[in-house]
N, C-alpha and C positions, 0 to 999 in steps of 0.2 A: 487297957493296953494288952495284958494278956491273951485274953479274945481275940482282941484283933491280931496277934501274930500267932491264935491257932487257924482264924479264917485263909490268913497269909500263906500259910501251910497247906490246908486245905487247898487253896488254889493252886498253888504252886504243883501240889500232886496229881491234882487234876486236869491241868494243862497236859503234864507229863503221861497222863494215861489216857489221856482222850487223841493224843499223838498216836501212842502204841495203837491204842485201837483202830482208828480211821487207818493204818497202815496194815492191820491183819485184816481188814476187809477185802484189801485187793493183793494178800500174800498169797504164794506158793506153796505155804510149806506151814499154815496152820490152815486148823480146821475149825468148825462151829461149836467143838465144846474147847477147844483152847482160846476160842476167839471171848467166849462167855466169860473165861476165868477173867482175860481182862477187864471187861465187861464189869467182871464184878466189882474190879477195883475203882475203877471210876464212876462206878455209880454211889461206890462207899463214900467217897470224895465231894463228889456232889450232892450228895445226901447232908455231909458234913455242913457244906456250904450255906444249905437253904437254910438246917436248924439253927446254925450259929450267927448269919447274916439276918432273921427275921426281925433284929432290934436294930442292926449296924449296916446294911449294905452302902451304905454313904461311904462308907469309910475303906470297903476295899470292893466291891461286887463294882458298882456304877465306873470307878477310875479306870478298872481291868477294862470295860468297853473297848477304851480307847488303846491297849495294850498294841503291842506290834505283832505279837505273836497270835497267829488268827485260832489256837487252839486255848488261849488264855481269854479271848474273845468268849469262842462257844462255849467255855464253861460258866464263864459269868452271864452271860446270855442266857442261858438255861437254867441256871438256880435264878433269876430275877424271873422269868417266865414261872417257876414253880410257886414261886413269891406272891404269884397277880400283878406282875409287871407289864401286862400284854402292850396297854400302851406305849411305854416307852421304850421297849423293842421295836415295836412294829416304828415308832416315829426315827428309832435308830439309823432303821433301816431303810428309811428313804432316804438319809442324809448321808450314809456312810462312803465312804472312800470304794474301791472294786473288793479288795481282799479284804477287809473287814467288813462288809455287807454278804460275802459267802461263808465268814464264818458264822456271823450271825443268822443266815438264810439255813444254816444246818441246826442249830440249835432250833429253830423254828418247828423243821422238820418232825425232828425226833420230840419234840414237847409235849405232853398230857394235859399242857393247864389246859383246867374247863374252858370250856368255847372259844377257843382257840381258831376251830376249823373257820366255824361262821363269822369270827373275826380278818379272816385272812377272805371268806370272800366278800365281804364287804370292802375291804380294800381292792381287791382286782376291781368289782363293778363301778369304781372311783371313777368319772371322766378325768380326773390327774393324779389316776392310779400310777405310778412309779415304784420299782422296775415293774411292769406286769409280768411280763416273762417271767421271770422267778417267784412273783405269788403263783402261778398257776404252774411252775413246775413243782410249788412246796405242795399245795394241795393237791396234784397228782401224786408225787411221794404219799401222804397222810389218805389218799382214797377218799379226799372231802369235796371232789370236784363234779358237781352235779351233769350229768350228760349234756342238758337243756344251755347249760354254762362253755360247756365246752363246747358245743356243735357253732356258739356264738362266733367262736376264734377258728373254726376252721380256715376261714378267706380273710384271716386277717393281713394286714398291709405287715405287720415285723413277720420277717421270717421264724424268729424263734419263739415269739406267740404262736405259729400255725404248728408249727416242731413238736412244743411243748401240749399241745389240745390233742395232738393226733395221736402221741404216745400215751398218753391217759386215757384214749376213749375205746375202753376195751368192753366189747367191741364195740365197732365203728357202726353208730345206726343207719337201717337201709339207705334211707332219703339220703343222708351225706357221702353213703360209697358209690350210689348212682348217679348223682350230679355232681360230685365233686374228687372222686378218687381218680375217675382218668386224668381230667387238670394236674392234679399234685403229685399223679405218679410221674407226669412228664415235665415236671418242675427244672429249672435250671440249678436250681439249689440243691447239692446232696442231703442235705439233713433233711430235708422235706422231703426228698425221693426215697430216700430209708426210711423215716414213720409213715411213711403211706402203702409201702410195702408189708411193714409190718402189721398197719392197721387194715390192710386188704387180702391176705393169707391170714387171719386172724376168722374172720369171714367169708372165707375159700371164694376169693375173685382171681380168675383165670389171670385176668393183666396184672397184680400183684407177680402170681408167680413170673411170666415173663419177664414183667421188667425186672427182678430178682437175678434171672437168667442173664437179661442183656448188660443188667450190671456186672456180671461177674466175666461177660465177655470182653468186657471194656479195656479191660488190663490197666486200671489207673489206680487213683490214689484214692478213687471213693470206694474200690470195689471189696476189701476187705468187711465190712459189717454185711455187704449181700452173699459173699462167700461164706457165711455164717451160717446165714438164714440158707444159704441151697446147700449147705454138707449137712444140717441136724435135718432140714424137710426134705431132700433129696433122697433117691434111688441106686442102687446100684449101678445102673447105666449115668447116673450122671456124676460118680464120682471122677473118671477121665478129664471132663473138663477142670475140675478143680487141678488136678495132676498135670495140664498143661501148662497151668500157670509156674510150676515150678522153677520153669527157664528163666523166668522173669528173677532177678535175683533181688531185688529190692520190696519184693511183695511175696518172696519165700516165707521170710518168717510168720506173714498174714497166712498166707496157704497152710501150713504146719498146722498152725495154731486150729484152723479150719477144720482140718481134715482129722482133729483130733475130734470131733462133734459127731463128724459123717459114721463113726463105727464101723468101717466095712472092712474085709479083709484086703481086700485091697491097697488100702491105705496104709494101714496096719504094713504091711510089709512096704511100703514107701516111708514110712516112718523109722523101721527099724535100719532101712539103709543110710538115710540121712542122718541115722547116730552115727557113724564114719566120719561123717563131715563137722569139721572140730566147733565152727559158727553157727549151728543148727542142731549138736547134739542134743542141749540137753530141752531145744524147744521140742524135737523129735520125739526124744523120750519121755519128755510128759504127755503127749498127744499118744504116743505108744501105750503109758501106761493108762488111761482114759478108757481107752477102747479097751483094749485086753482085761484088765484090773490085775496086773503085775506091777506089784508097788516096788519104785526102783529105791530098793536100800539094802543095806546085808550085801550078799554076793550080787548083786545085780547093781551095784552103786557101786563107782570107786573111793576110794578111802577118801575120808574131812583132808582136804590141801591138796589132794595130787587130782592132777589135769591132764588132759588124751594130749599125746603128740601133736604139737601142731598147733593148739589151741594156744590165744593171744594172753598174756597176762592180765589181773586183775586193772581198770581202768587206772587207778590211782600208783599203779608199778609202771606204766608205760611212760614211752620219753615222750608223748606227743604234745605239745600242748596245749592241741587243741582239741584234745581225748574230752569227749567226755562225761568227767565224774557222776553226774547223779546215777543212783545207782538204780537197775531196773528189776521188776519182781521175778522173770525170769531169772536173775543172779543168785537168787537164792535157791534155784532148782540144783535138785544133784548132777553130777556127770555118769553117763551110763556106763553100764562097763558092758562093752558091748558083745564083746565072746561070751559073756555068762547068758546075755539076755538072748543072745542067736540059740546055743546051746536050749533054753527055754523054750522058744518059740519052735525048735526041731519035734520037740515032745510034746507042744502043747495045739499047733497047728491044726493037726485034725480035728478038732473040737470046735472048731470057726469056721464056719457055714458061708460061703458064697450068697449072695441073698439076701442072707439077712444082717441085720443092726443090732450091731453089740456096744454096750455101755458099763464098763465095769466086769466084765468078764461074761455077761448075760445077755441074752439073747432082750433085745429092748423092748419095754412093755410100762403101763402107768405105774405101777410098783418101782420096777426097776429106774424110774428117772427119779420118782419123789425120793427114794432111797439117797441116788447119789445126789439129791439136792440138801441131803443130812450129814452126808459124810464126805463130798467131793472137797478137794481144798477149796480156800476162800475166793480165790478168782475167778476158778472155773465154774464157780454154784450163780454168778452173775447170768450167762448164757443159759446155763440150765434152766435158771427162773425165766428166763424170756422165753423159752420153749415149752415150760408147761404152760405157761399166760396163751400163748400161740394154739396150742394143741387142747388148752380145755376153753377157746373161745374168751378168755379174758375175764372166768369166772375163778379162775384158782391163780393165786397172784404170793408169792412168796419174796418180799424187801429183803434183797439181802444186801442191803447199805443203812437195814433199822434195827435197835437194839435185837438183841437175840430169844428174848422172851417175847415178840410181836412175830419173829422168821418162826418159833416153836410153835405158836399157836396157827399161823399161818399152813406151815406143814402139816400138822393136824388135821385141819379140814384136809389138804392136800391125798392125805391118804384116805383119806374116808372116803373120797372121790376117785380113787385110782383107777378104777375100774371103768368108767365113763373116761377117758380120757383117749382123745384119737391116737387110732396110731398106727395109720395113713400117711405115705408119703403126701408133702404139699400139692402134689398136683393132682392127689385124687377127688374123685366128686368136684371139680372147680366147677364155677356157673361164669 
């Protein structure tokens, strides 16, 4: 009995840290070694789990499956997988409910157990493979998805099997961008229109960038991920376009967030003006800080509670109600203070080059990205990793949705390759 109300514990902690942590992966306001300290509690946890459940998981590991909480899910999911449970996850997981089949599809993800990989593809090549989509977006997570496997599901009939193959097939081999990337760039589908884009600028194909372009002319609700892809591969002449969209008020904050990528000076002082504006500040001022690497705190932050003029109250103080509450990772950005940062920018200005792409205060280079892919906060190190995938061809790949000792070792090679890493706007050399 004892045991089993230290396993109980056990889980319980480990629910609770495997929350924290899936929540610092797409935070503001930590970074890759705060993200780790959690990191380390939860793997204390789970560690607990495996040694003390190796005689008992009947008794609390197997019930938790069926838990409501999809984080008490992954935990037990992943101490039965450390166990040699492979089977009876993987059989979980064909039968599960939608939210407990994605908790247990992330435990999968992140797992070590021995053959694991070559378990999950034998399950996709199942003719009553179920979900397939999600084996073959686990083994593109884990880098266990054989080219030859993937190039199968390019022209598949589910749209999010062809989603899932294209985003993992880095790069995209010749024969598939030749007979098959015009089709899928001019897909009806956006999530097809974006991994084809991605998988065809990966490969420097001219109509990749294009349609990149013509997505971002669109002015719609798909055009935010191509406004991405054209401010980190873009030029100084094509930062304007990004800048027209600003009028668009509902696709502001996607442009901000954009133009935080682009580096240019240009933008940089569209940013610093849109700290004025009380609904835009503090996305502005992250996308300011980005570029320039003026970390907003100290005198450049306003003080823990107080808010710019004009700015709406915290969701949960407001009368509306139908405000709302869930709260967004942008809330936990600072508010700028914006006289101090203009005063800043007075002093610092000439030191920022027309031209050129700044990342971090620095003039942009393979150094300079893998850096900020070490030290940028946790949401922005998302983009960044698709950038070096992009720019070293889809040989330097950095998870940063996998524990933190896999993004270490990951960056490692990353730097040891910096130097090989383009760094060419997208539309140079296209074929």
């Amino acid at each position: 009995m004892l045991l089993v109300d230290v396993l109980e514990e056990h889980l319980d902690e480990a629910e609770f840290r495997w929350l924290q942590w899936e929540k610092s992966l797409g935070a503001p306001d930590f970074t890759l070694i705060e993200t780790a300290r959690l990191e380390e509690l939860l793997l204390a946890h789970l560690d607990g789990l495996v040694i003390g459940a190796a005689t008992s998981a009947d008794s609390v590991l197997r019930p938790a499956l069926d838990a409501e909480d999809p984080f008490r899910v992954s935990a037990a999911a992943y101490s039965l997988l450390a166990l040699g449970e492979v089977d009876e996850i993987l059989r979980r997981l064909r039968g599960a409910e939608p939210e407990a089949r994605t908790a247990i599809r992330r435990a999968l993800e992140l797992s070590e157990a021995p053959g694991l990989g070559a378990r999950l593809l034998d399950l996709l090549t199942r003719e009553d493979a179920a979900p397939r989509a999600e084996v073959l977006e686990m083994l593109s997570f884990r880098r266990e998805a054989p080219p030859e496997v993937l190039a199968h599901y390019f022209a598949h009939d589910e749209q999010r099997v062809r989603v899932a193959a294209l985003r993992a097939a880095m790069p995209l081999p010749e024969d598939a961008a030749r007979k098959l990337l015009p089709m899928l760039l001019d897909s009806s589908h956006p999530g097809i229109r974006a991994a084809a884009m991605g998988a065809g600028l990966t490969i420097g194909v001219r109509q990749a960038w294009e349609a990149c372009r013509a997505a971002v002319r669109a002015h719609d609700e798909h055009s935010p991920e191509a406004m991405v892809l054209f401010a980190m591969g873009g030029n100084e002449s094509d930062v304007p376009l990004l800048l027209a969209l600003l009028d668009a008020e509902d696709l502001r904050p996607h442009v901000l967030w954009a133009l935080g990528f682009s580096g240019r000076v240009s933008a940089m002082e569209v940013c610093l003006s849109y700290m004025e504006v009380p609904d835009m500040a503090r996305l502005a001022g992250e996308s300011f800080s980005a570029m320039t690497g003026l970390r907003l705190e100290g005198p450049y932050a306003l003080p823990a509670g107080e808010r710019p003029e004009g700015a709406a109250p915290p969701a949960e103080f407001q009368d509306d109600l139908d405000a709302d509450l869930e709260p967004r990772p942008e809330d936990d950005l600072p508010w700028p203070d914006v006289a101090a940062i203009k005063g800043w920018w007075r002093d610092e200005k000439r030191r920022f080059v027309k031209g050129t792409r700044y990342l971090h205060g620095q003039p942009f280079s393979g150094t300079v990205l893998v850096d900020a892919l070490e030290t940028s906060p946790m949401r922005r190190r998302h983009v960044l990793a698709r950038e070096l995938a992009l720019r070293s061809r889809g040989t330097l790949m950095v998870h940063t949705r996998a524990f933190t000792h896999v993004q270490r070792a990951e960056l490692a090679k990353a730097r040891a390759a910096s130097s090989r890493i383009r760094m060419q706007s997208f539309d140079s050399g296209l074929r």
